[in-house]
Backbone as a printed PyTorch tensor [residue, N CA C, xyz], in Angstrom:
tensor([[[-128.3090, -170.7750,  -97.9110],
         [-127.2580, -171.3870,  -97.1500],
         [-127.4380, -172.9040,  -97.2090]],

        [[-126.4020, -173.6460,  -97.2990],
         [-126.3710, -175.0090,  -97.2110],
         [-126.1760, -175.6400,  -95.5480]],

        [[-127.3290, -176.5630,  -95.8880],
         [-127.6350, -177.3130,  -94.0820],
         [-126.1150, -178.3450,  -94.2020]],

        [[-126.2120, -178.3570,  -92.8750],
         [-125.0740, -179.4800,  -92.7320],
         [-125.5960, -180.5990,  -92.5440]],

        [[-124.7060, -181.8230,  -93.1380],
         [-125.2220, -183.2890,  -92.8670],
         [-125.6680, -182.9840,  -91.2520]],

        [[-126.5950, -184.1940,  -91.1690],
         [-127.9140, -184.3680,  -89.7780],
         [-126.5760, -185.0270,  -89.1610]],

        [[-125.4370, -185.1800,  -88.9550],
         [-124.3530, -185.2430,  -88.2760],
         [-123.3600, -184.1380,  -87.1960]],

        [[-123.7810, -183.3420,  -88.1320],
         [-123.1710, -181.7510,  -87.8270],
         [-123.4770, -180.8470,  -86.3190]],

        [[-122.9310, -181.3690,  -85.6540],
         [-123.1690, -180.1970,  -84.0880],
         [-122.6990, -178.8970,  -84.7090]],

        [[-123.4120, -177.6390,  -84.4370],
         [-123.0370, -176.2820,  -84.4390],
         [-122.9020, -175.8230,  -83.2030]],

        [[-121.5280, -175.5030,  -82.5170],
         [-121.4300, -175.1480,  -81.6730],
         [-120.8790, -173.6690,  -81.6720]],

        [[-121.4930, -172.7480,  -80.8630],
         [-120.6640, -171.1110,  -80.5550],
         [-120.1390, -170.9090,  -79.0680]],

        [[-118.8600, -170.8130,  -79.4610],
         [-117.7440, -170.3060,  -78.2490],
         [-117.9900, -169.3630,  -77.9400]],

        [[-118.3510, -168.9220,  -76.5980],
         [-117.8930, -167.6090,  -76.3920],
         [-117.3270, -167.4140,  -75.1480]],

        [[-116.6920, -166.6510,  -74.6870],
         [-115.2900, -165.9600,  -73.5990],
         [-115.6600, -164.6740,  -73.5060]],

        [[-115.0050, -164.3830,  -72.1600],
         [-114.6740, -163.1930,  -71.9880],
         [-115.8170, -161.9730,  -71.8370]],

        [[-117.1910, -162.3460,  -71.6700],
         [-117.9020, -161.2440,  -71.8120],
         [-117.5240, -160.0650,  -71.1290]],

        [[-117.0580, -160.4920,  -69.4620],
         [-117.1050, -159.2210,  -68.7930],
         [-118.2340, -158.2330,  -68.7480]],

        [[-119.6660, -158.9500,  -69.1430],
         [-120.8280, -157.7140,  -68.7250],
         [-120.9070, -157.4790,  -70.1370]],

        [[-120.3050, -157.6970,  -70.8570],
         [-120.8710, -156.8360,  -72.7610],
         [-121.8450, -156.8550,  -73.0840]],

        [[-122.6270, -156.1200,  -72.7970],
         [-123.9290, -155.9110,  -72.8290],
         [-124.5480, -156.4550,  -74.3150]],

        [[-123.8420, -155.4170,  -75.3390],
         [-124.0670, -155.9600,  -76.9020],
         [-123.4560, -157.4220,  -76.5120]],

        [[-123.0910, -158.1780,  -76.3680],
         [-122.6340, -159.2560,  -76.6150],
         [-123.9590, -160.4740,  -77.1370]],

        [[-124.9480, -160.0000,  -75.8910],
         [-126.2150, -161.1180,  -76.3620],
         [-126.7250, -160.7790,  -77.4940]],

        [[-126.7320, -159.8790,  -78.0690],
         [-127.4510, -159.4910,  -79.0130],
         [-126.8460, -160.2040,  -80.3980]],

        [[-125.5170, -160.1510,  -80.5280],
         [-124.8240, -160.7350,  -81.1540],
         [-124.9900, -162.3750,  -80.8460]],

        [[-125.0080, -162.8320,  -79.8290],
         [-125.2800, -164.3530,  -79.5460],
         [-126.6380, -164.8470,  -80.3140]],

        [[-127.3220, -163.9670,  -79.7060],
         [-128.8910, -164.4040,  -80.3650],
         [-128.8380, -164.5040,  -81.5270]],

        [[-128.3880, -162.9850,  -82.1270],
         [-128.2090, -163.4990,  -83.7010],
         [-127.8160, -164.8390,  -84.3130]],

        [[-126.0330, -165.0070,  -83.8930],
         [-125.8480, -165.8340,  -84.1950],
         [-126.3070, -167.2890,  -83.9920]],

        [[-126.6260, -167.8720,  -83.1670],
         [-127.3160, -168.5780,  -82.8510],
         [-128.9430, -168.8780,  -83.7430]],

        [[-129.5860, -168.0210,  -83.5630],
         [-130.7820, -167.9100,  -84.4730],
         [-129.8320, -168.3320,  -86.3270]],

        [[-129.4390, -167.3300,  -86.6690],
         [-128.8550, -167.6430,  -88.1470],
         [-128.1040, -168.4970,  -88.1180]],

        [[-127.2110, -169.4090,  -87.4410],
         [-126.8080, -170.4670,  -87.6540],
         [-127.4920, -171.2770,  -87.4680]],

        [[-128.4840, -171.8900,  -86.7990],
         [-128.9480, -172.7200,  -86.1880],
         [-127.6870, -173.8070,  -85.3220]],

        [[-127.3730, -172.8070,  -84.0300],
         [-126.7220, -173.5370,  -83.6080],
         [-126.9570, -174.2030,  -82.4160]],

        [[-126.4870, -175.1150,  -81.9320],
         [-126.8810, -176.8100,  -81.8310],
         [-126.5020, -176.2080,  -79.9500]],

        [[-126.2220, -175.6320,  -79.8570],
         [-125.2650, -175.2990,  -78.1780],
         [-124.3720, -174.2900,  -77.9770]],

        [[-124.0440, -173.3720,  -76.9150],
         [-123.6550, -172.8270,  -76.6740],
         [-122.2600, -173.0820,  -75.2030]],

        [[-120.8390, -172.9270,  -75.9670],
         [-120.1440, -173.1590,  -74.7060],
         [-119.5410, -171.5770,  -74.1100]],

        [[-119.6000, -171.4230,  -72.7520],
         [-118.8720, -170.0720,  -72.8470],
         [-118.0110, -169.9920,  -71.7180]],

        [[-116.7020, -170.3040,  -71.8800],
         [-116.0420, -170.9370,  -71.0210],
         [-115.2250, -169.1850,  -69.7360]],

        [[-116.3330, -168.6160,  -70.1810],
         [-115.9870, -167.9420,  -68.4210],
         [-115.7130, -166.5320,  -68.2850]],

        [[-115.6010, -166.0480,  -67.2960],
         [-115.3220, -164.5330,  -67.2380],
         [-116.8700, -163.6700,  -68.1350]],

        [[-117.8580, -164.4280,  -67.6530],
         [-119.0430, -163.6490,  -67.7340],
         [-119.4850, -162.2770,  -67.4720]],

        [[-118.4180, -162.4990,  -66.0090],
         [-119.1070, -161.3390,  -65.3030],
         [-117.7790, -160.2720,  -64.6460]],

        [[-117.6960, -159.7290,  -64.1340],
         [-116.4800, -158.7240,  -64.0430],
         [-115.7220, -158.9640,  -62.5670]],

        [[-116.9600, -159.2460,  -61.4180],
         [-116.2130, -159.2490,  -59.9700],
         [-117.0490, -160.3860,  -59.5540]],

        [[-118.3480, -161.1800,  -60.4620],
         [-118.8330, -162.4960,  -59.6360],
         [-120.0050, -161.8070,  -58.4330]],

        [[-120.3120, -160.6210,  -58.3280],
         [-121.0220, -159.5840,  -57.8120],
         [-122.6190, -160.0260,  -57.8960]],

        [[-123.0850, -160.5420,  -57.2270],
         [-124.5750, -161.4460,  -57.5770],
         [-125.4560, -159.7070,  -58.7900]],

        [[-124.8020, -158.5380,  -57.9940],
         [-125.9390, -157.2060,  -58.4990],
         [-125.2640, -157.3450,  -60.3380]],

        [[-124.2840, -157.9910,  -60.7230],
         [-123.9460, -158.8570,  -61.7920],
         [-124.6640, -159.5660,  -62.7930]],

        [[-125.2610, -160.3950,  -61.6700],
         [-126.1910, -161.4790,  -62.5730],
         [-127.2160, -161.1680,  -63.7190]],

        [[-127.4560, -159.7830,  -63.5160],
         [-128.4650, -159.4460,  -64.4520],
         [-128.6600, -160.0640,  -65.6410]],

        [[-127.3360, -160.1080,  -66.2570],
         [-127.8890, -160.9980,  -67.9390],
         [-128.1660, -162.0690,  -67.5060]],

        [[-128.2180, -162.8310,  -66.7030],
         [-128.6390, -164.5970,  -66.6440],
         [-129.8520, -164.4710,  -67.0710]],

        [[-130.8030, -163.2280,  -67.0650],
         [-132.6110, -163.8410,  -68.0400],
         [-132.0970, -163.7640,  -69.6040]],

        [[-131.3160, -163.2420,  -70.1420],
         [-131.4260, -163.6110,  -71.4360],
         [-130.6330, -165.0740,  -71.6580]],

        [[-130.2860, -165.8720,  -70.7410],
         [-129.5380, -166.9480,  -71.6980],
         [-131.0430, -168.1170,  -71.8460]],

        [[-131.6580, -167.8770,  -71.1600],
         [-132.9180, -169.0900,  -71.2310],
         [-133.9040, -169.1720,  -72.7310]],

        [[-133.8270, -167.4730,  -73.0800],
         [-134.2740, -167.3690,  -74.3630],
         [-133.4920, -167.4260,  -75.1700]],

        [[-132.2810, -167.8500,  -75.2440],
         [-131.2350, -168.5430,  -76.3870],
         [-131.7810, -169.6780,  -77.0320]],

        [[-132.2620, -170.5980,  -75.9790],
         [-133.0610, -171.6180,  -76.2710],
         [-132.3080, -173.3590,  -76.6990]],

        [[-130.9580, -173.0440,  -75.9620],
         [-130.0420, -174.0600,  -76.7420],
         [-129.5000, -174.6550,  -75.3090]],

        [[-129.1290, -175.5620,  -75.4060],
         [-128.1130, -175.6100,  -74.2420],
         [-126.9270, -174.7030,  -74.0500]],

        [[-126.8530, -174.4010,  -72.7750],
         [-125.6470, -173.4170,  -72.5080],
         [-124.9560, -174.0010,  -71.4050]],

        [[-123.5380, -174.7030,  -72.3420],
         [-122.1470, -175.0620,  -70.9550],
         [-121.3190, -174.0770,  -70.6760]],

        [[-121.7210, -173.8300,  -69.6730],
         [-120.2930, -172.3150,  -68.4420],
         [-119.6290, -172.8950,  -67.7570]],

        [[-118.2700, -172.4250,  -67.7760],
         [-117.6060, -172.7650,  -66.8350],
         [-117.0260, -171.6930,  -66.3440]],

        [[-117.1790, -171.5210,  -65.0740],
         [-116.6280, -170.3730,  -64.2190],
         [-115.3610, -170.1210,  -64.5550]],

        [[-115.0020, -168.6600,  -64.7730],
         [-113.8470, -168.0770,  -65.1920],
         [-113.5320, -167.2800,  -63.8850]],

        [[-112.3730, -166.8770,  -64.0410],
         [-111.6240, -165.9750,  -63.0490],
         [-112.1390, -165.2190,  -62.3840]],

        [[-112.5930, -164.7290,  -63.3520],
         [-113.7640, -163.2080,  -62.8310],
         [-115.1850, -163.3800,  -62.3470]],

        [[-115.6820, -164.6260,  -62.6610],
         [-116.8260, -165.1920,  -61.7110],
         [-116.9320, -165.7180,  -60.5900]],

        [[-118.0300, -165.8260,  -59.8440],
         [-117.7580, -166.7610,  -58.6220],
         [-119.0670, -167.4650,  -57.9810]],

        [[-118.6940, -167.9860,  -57.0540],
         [-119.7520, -169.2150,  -56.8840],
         [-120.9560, -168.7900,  -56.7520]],

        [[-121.4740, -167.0440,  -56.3470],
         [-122.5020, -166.8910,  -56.3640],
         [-123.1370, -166.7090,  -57.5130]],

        [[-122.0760, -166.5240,  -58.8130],
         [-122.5640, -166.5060,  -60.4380],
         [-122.8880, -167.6540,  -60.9570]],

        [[-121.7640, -168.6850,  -60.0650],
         [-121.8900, -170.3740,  -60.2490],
         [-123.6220, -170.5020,  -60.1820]],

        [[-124.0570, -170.5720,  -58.9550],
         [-125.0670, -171.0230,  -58.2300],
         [-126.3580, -170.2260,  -58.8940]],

        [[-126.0770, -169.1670,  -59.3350],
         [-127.4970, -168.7020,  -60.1600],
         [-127.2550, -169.0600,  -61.7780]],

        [[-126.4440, -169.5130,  -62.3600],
         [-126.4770, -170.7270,  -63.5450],
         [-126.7210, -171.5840,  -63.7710]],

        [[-126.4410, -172.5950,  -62.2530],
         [-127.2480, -173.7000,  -61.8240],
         [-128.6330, -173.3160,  -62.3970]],

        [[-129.5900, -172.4920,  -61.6740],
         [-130.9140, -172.2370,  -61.5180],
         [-131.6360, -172.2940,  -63.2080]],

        [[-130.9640, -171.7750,  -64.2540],
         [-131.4140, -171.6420,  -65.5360],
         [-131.7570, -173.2920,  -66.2910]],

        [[-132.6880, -173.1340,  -66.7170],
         [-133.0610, -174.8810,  -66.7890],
         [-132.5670, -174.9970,  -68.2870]],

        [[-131.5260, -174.5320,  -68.9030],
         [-131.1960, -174.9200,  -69.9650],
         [-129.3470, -174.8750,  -69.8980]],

        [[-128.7450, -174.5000,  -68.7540],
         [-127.5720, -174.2170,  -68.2450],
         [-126.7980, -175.7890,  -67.9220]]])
């Protein structure tokens, strides 16, 4: 694979999880094989914002990238407030 000029942000979008469990698995991948630079995932993480919800928040720390969330519909401030807590969030 060809690197990108030392200019090049790699960024991966992602939406809509709703709880998709496979979803990280697929993130990691991608992330790992791209070498990508950050992660934005602009919301609807979680299904009702339900803190018993939060469960995936331990895998985003081992992504290892920065991760920008922005609360979606389906999240809520108590999903907010334990994203806060992730020191790469």
């Amino acid at each position: 694979m060809n690197q990108p000029n030392k200019n090049v942000v790699r960024v991966l979008h992602v939406s809509d999880l709703h709880l998709g469990e496979h979803a990280w698995d697929i993130i990691e991948s991608v992330t790992r094989q791209y070498s990508v630079d950050m992660i934005v995932d602009s919301g609807d993480t979680t299904d009702h914002g339900l803190a018993a919800e939060n469960y995936f928040l331990q895998r985003i720390p081992g992504l290892r990238v920065p991760y920008i969330w922005v609360r979606g519909n389906h999240d809520s401030v108590v999903t907010e407030e334990a994203m806060r807590k992730l020191p790469n969030v």
